[in-house]
NUTOR-904591 format. One record per residue (C-alpha): residue number from 1; residue in three letters; chain; x, y, z. Coordinates in nm, 2 decimals. Each point is the difference from the previous one (the first is absolute). Layout:
<sites>
i:aa:ch:xx:yy:zz
NUM:ala:A:X:Y:Z
...
</sites>
This chain:
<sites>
i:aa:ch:xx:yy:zz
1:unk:A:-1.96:-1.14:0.14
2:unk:A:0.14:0.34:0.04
3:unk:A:-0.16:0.10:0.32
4:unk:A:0.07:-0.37:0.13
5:unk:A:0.36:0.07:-0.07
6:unk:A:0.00:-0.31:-0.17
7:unk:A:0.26:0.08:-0.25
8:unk:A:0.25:0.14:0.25
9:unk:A:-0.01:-0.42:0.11
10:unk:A:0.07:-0.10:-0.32
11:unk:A:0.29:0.20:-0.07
12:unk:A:0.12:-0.13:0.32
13:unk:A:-0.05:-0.30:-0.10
14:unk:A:0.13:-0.02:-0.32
15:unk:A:0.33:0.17:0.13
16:unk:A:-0.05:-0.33:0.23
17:unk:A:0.06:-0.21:-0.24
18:unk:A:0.24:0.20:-0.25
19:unk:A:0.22:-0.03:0.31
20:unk:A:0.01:-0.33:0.06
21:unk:A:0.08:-0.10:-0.31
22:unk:A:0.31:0.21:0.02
23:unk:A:-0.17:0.27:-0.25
24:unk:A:0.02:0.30:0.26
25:unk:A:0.26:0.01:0.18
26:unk:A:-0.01:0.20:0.33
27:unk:A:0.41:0.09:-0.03
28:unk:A:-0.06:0.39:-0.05
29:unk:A:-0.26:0.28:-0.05
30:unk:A:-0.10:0.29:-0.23
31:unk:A:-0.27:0.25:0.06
32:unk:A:-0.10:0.29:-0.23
33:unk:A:-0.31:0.13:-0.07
34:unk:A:-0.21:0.13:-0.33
35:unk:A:-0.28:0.28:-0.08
36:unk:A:-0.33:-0.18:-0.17
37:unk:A:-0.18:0.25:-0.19
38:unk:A:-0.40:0.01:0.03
39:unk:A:-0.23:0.09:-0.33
40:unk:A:-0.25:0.09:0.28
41:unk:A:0.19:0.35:0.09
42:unk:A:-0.17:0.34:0.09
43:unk:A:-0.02:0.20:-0.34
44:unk:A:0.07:0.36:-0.03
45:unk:A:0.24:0.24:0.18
46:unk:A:0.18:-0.10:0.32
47:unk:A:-0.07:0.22:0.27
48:unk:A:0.19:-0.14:0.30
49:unk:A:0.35:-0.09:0.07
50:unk:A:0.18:-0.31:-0.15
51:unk:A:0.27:-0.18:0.22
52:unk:A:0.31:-0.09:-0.18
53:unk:A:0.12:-0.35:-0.01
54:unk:A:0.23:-0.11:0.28
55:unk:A:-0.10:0.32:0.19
56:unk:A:0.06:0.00:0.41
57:unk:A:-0.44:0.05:-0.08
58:unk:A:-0.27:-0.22:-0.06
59:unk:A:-0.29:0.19:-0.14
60:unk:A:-0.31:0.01:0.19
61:unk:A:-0.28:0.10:-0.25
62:unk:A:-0.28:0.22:0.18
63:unk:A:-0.36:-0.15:0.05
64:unk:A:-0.12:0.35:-0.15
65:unk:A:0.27:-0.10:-0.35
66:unk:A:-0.17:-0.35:-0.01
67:unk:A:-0.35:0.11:0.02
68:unk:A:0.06:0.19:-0.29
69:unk:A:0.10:-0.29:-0.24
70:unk:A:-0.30:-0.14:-0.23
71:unk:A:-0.05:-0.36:0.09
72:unk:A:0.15:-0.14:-0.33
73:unk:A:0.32:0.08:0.21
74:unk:A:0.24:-0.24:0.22
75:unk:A:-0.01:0.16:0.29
76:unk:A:0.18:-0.23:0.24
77:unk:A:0.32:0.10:-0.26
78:unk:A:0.15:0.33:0.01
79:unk:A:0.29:0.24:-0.20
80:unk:A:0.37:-0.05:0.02
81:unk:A:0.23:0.19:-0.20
82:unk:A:0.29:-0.21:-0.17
83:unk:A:0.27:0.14:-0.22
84:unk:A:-0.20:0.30:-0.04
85:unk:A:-0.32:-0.16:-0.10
86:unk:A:-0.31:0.01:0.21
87:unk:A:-0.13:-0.38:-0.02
88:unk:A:-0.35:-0.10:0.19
89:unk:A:-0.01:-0.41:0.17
90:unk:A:0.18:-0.21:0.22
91:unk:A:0.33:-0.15:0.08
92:unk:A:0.13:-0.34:0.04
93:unk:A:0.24:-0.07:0.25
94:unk:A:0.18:-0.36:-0.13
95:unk:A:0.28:-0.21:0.25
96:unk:A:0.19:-0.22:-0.29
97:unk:A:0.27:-0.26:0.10
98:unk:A:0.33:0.04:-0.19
99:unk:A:-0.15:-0.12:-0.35
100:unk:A:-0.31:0.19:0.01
101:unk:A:-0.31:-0.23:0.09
102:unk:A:-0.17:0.20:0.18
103:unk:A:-0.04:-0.10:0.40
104:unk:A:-0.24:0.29:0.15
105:unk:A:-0.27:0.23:-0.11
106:unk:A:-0.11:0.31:0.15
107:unk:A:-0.27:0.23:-0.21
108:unk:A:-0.05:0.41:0.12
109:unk:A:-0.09:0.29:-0.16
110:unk:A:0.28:0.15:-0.21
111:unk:A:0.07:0.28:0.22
112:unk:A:0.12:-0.21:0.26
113:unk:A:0.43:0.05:0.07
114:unk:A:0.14:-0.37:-0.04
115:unk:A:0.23:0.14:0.32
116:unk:A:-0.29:0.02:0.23
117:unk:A:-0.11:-0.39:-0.06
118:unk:A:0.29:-0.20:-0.02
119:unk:A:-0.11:-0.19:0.27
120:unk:A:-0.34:-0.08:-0.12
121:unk:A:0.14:-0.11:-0.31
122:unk:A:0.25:-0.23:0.15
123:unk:A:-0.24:-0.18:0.21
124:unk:A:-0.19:-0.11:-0.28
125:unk:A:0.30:-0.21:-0.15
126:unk:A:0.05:-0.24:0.32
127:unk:A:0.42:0.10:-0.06
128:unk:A:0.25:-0.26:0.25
129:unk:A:0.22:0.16:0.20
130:unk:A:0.35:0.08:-0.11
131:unk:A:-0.05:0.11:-0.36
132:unk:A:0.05:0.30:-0.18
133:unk:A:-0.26:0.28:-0.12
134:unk:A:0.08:0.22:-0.30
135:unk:A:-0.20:0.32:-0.10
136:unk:A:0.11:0.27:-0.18
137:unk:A:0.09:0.35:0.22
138:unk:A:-0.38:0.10:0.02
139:unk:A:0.00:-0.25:0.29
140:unk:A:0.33:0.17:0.21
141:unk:A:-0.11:0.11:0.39
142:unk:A:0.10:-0.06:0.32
143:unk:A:-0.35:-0.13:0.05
144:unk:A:0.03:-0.22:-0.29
145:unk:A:0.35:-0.16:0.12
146:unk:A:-0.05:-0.06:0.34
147:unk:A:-0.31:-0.18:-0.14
148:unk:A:0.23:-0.22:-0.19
149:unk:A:0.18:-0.08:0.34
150:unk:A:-0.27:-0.03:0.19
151:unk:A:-0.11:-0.32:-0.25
152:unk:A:0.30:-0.12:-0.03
153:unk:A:0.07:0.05:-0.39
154:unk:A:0.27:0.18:-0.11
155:unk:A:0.00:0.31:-0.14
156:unk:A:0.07:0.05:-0.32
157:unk:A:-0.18:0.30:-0.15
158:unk:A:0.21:0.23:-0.23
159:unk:A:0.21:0.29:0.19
160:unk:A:-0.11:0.31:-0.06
161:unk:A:0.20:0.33:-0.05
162:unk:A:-0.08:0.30:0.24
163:unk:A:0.07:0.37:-0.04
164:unk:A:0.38:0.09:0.01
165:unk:A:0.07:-0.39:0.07
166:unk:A:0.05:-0.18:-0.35
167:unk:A:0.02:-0.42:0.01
168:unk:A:0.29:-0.16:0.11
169:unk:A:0.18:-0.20:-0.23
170:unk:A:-0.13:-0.30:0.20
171:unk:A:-0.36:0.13:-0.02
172:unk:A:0.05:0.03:-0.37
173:unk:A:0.12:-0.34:-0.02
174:unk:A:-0.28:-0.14:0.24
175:unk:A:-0.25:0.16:-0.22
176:unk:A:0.12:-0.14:-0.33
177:unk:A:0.02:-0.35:0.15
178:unk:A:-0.37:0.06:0.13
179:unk:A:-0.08:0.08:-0.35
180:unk:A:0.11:-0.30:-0.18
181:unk:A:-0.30:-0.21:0.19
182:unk:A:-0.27:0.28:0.11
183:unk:A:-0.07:0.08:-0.36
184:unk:A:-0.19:-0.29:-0.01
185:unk:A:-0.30:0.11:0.14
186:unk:A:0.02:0.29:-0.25
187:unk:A:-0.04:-0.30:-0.25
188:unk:A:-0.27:-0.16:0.18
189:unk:A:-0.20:0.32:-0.01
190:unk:A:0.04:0.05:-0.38
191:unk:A:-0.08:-0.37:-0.09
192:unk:A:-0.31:0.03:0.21
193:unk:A:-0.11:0.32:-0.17
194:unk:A:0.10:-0.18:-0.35
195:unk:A:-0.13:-0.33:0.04
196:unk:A:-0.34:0.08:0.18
197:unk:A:-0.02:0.37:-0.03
198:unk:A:0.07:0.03:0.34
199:unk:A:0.04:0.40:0.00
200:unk:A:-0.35:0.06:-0.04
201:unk:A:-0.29:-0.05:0.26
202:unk:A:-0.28:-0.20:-0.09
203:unk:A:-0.23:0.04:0.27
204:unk:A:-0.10:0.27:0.25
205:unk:A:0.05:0.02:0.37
206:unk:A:0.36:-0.13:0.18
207:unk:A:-0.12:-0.34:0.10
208:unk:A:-0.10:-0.16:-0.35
209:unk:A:0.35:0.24:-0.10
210:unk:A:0.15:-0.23:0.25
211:unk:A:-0.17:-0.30:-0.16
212:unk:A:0.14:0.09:-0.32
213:unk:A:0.35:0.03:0.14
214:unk:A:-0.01:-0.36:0.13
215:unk:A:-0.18:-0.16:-0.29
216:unk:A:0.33:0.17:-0.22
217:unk:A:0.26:-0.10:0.24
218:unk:A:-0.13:-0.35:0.00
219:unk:A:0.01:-0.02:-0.41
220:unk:A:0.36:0.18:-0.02
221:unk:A:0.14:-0.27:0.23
222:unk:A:-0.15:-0.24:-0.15
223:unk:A:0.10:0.10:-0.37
224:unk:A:0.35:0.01:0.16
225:unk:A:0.02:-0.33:0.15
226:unk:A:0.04:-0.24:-0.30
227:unk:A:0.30:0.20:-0.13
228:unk:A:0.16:-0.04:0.39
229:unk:A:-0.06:-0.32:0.00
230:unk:A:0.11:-0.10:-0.31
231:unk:A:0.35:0.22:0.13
232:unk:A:0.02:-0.20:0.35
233:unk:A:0.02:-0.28:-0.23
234:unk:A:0.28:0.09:-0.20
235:unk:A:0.17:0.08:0.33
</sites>
């Protein structure tokens, strides 16, 4: 079912259906990503260089590295260092809408820069013209805003300060609107880790990682949808 990419077509149909009962709703957009940690890790001393999270670099492992690791070890994952702790997987690149069902899925190695595959990532959640994307400062280029444009979807990714050239007091009031929704996805990422034990990989190799990905972003909007419906109604 994996390499038929079978559950990538029922995610997509599932969100089908969560939309036209009114469930999703298509009015806005988060997207975030999170680190999942491998138990099938190189043991021992590091010997090359770790790229830090939300670096301008995406780290490139050497064939000569790889041939090195036992076969017990994931080798289609590779380091990252986040918050000062080396950590060995993959990363999950979610599109939510504004109440955190989850729209998109995109599944890389964890030292992949979110900044670098925005695009990617917002192709997988089929978004209609004219609404607004949030993501946390990590996301802020030129690159990354003409994309915006370029789609039609407005641009809404937390300012971010530069040297000698603090926020404005707009910025900082942009930001803190931003806020009040895009933590959302933040949420969505911790209830998947609780419920399902989503932080953790349980297979080896990025496309049954993938697999996993979809299979918990199915179950999380489905474990979601009775309460939502059961607020619609109340509405």
């Amino acid at each position: 079912m994996t390499n038929a990419k079978v559950y990538e077509k029922l995610f997509k149909e599932l969100n089908k259906q969560l939309e036209k009962h009114k469930i999703i709703v298509k009015t806005g957009a988060i997207v975030d990503a999170s680190v999942i940690d491998t138990p099938l890790k190189p043991k021992g001393k590091l010997t090359h260089q770790v790229v830090e999270d939300r670096s301008e670099e995406t780290q490139q492992p050497s064939t000569e590295l790889e041939k090195q690791y036992a076969d017990s070890v994931d080798k289609e994952a590779s380091w990252i260092k986040k918050g000062g702790k080396l950590r060995y997987g993959y990363k999950k690149h979610y599109v939510t809408d504004n109440e955190g069902l989850v729209l998109g899925v995109v599944t890389t190695k964890a030292s992949v820069n979110e900044i670098t595959n925005l695009e990617e990532v917002l192709d997988a959640a089929n978004l209609p013209k004219g609404i607004a994307v949030k993501a946390d400062k990590g996301y802020q280029s030129e690159k990354n805003k003409q994309l915006l444009k370029d789609k039609e979807l407005k641009n809404h990714i937390l300012k971010k300060a530069k040297k000698n050239q603090p926020l404005t007091a707009w910025e900082q009031k942009f930001n803190k609107l931003v806020g009040k929704v895009r933590f959302k996805v933040e949420r969505t990422f911790g209830s998947v880790k609780r419920w399902f034990n989503g932080g953790t990989a349980r297979y080896k190799g990025l496309e049954k990682m993938h697999t996993q990905n979809l299979i918990e972003a199915m179950c999380y909007n489905l474990y979601r949808s009775p309460g939502i419906i059961a607020s619609n109604s109340k509405n």
